[in-house]
Backbone bond lengths (Angstrom), bond angles and torsions (degrees), N, CA, C in turn:
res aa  C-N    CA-C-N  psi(-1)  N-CA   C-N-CA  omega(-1)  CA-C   N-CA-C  phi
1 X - - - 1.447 - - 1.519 109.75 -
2 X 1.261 114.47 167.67 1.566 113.70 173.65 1.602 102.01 -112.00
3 X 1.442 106.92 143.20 1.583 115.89 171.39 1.615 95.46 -127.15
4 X 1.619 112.25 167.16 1.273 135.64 170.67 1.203 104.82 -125.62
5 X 1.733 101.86 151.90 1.137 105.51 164.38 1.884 107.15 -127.72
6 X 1.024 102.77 161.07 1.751 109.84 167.94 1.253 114.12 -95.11
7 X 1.717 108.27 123.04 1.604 112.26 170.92 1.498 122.63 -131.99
8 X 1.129 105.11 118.24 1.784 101.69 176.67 1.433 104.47 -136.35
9 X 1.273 109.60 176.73 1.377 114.84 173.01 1.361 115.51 -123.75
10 X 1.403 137.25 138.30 1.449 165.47 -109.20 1.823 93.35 -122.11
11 X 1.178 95.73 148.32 1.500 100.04 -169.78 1.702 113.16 -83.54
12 X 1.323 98.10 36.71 1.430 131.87 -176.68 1.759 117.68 -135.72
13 X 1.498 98.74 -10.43 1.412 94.92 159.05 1.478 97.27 95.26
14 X 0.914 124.18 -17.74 1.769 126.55 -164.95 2.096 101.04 -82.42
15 X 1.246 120.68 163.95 1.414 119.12 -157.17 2.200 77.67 -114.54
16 X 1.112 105.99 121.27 1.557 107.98 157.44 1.447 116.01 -132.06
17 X 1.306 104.40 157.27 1.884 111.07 -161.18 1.572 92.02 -144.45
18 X 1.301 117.37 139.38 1.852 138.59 156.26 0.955 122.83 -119.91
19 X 1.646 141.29 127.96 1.536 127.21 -159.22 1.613 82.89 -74.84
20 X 1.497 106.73 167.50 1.310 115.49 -163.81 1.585 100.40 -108.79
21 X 1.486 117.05 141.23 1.641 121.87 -151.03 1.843 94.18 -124.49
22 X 0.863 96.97 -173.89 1.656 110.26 -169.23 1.688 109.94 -114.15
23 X 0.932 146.37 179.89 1.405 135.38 176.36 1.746 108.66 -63.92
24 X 1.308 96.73 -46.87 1.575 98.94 166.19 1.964 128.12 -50.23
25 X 0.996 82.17 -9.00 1.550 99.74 -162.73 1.386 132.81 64.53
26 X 1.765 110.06 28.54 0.964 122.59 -167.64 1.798 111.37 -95.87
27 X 1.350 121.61 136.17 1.543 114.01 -153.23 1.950 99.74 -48.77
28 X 1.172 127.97 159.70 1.655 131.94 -176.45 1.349 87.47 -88.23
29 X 1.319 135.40 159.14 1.083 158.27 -110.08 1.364 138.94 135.35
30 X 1.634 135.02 86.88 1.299 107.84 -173.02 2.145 93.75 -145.96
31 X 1.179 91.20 -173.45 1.869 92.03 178.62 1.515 125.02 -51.42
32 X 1.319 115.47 136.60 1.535 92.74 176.78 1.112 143.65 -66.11
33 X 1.001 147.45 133.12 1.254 137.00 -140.15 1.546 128.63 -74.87
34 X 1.845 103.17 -19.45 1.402 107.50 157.87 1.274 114.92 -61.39
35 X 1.104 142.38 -30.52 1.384 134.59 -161.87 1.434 109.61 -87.86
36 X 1.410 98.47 -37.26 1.826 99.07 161.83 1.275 148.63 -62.95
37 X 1.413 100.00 -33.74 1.208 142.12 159.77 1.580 102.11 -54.90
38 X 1.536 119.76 -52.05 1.444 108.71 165.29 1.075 123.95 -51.54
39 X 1.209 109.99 -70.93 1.554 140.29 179.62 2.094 101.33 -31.67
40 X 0.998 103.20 -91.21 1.664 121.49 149.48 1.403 89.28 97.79
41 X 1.568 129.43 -153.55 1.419 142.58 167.71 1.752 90.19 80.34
42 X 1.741 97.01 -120.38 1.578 96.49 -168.37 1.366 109.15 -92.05
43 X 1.732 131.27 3.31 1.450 112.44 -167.25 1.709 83.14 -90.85
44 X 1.257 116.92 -34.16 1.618 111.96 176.16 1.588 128.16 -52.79
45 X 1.299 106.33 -20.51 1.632 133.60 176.34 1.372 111.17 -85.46
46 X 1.370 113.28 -32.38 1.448 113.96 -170.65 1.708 113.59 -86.08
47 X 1.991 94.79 -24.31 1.176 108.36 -169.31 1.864 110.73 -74.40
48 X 1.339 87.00 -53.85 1.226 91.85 175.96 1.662 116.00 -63.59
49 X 1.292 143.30 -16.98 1.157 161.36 -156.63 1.882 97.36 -84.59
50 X 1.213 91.22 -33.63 1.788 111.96 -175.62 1.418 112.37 -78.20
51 X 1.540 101.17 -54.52 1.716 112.15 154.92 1.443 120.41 0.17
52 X 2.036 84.70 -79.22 1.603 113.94 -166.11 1.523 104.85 -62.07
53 X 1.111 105.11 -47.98 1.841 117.16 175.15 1.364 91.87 -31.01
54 X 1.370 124.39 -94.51 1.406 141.61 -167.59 1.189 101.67 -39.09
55 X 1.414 143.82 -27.37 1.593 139.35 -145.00 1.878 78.81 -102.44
56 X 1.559 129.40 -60.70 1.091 134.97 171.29 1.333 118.35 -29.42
57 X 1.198 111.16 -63.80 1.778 126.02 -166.59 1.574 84.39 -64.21
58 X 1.524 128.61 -67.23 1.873 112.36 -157.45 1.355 117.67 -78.15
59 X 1.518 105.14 -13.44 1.530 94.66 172.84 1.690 106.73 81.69
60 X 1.494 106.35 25.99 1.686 109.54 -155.65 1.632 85.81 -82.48
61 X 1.539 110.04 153.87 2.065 109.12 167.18 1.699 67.96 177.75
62 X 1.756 102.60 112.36 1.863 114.96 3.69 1.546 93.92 -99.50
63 X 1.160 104.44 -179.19 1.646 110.60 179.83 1.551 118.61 -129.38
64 X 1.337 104.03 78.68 1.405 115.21 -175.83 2.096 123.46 -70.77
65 X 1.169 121.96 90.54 1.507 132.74 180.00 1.452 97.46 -57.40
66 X 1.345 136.37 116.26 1.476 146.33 157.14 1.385 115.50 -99.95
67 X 1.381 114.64 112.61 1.618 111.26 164.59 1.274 101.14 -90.78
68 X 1.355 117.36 166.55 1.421 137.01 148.97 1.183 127.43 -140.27
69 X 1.609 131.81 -119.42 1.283 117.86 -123.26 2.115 95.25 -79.15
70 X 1.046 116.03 -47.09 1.462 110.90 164.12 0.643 125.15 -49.09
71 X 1.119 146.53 -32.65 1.952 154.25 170.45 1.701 92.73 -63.74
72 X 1.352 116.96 -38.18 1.578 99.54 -165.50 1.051 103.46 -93.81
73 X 1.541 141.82 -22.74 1.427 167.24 -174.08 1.655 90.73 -65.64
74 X 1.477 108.17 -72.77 2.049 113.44 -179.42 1.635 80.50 -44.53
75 X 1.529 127.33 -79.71 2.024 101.47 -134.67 1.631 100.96 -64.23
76 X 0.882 138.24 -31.56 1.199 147.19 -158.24 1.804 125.87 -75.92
77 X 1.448 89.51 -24.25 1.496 125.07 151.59 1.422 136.87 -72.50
78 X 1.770 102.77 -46.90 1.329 112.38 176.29 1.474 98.08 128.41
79 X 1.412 122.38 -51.33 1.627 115.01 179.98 1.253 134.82 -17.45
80 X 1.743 111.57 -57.89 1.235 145.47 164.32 1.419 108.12 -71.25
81 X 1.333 120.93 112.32 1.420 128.46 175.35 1.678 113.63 -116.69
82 X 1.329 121.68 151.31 1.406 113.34 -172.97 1.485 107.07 -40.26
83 X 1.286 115.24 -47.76 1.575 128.95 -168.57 1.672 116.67 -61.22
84 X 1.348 119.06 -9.51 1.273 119.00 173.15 1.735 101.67 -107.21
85 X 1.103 116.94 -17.19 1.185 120.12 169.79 1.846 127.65 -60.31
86 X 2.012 86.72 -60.81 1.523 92.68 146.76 1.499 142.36 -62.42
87 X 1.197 121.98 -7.45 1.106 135.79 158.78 1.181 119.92 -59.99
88 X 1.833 130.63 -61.41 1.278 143.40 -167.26 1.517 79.06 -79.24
89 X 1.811 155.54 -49.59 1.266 108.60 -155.95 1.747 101.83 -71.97
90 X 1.650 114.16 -39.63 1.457 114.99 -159.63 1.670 97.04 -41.44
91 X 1.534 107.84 -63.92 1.817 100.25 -176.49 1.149 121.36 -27.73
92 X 1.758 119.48 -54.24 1.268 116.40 -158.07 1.492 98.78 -77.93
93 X 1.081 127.03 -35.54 1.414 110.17 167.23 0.887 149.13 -31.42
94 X 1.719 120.22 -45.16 1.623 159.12 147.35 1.474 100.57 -56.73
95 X 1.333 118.63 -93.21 1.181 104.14 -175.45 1.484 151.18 -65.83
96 X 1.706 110.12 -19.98 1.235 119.30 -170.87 1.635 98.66 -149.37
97 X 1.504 115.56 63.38 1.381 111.60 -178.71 1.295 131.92 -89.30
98 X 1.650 117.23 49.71 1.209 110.16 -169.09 2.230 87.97 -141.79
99 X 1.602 98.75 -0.19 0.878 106.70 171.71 1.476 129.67 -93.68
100 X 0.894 139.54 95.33 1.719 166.15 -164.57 2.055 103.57 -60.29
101 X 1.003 116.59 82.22 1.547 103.74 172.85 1.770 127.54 -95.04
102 X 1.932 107.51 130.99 1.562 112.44 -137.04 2.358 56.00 -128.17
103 X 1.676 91.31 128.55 1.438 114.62 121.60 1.524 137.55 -68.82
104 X 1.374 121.57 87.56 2.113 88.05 -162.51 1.641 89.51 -103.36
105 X 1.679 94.33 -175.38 1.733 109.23 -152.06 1.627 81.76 -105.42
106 X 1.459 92.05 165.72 1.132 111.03 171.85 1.912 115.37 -28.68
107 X 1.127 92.01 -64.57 1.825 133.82 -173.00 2.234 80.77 -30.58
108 X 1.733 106.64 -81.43 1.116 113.46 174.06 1.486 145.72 -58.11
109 X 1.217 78.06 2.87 2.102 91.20 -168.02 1.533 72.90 -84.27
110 X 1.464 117.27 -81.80 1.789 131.99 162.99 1.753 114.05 20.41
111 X 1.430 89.45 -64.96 1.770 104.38 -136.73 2.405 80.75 -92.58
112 X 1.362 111.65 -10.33 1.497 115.82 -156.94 1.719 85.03 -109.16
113 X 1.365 101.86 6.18 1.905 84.86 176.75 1.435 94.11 -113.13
């Protein structure tokens, strides 16, 4: 599955993070995104649609999307093709355009835990 978390830093300079919850306050949660990314059409619309939800509810700016090690595992395999790639940015564009999506490398997945 994919989870988010919320990160900003404190008007003290310090880095703080909350996993990110639903109106219910139930942790956010939704499919992973390779599989959607397969799948694509409307579960990719719906997914990202959820995104924006979440981007709404936290009030997050900016809102940076990070895949890792599965996201790099799918292109590197073949799963992930440029064309599903372009897909997830065109959506977020339309639907959730204030949201920024980062593949990071090994190096950053690393240095972001």
């Amino acid at each position: 599955y994919t989870r988010a978390s919320l990160i900003w830093r404190s008007g003290h300079g310090k880095v703080c993070w909350r996993q990110a919850t639903d109106k219910e306050g139930v942790r956010w949660s939704q499919r992973r995104l390779v599989d959607v990314l397969i799948e694509g059409g409307d579960t990719l619309r719906e997914w990202v649609c959820s995104v924006q939800a979440l981007v709404e509810l936290s009030g997050a700016h900016p809102v940076i999307m990070g895949a890792t090690g599965g996201f790099r595992e799918a292109e590197a395999d073949g799963r992930i093709q440029p064309q599903h790639t372009k897909a997830l940015h065109d959506m977020l564009r339309e639907f959730a355009p204030t949201v920024q999506f980062w593949c990071l490398t090994g190096d950053e997945e690393a240095h972001a835990e």
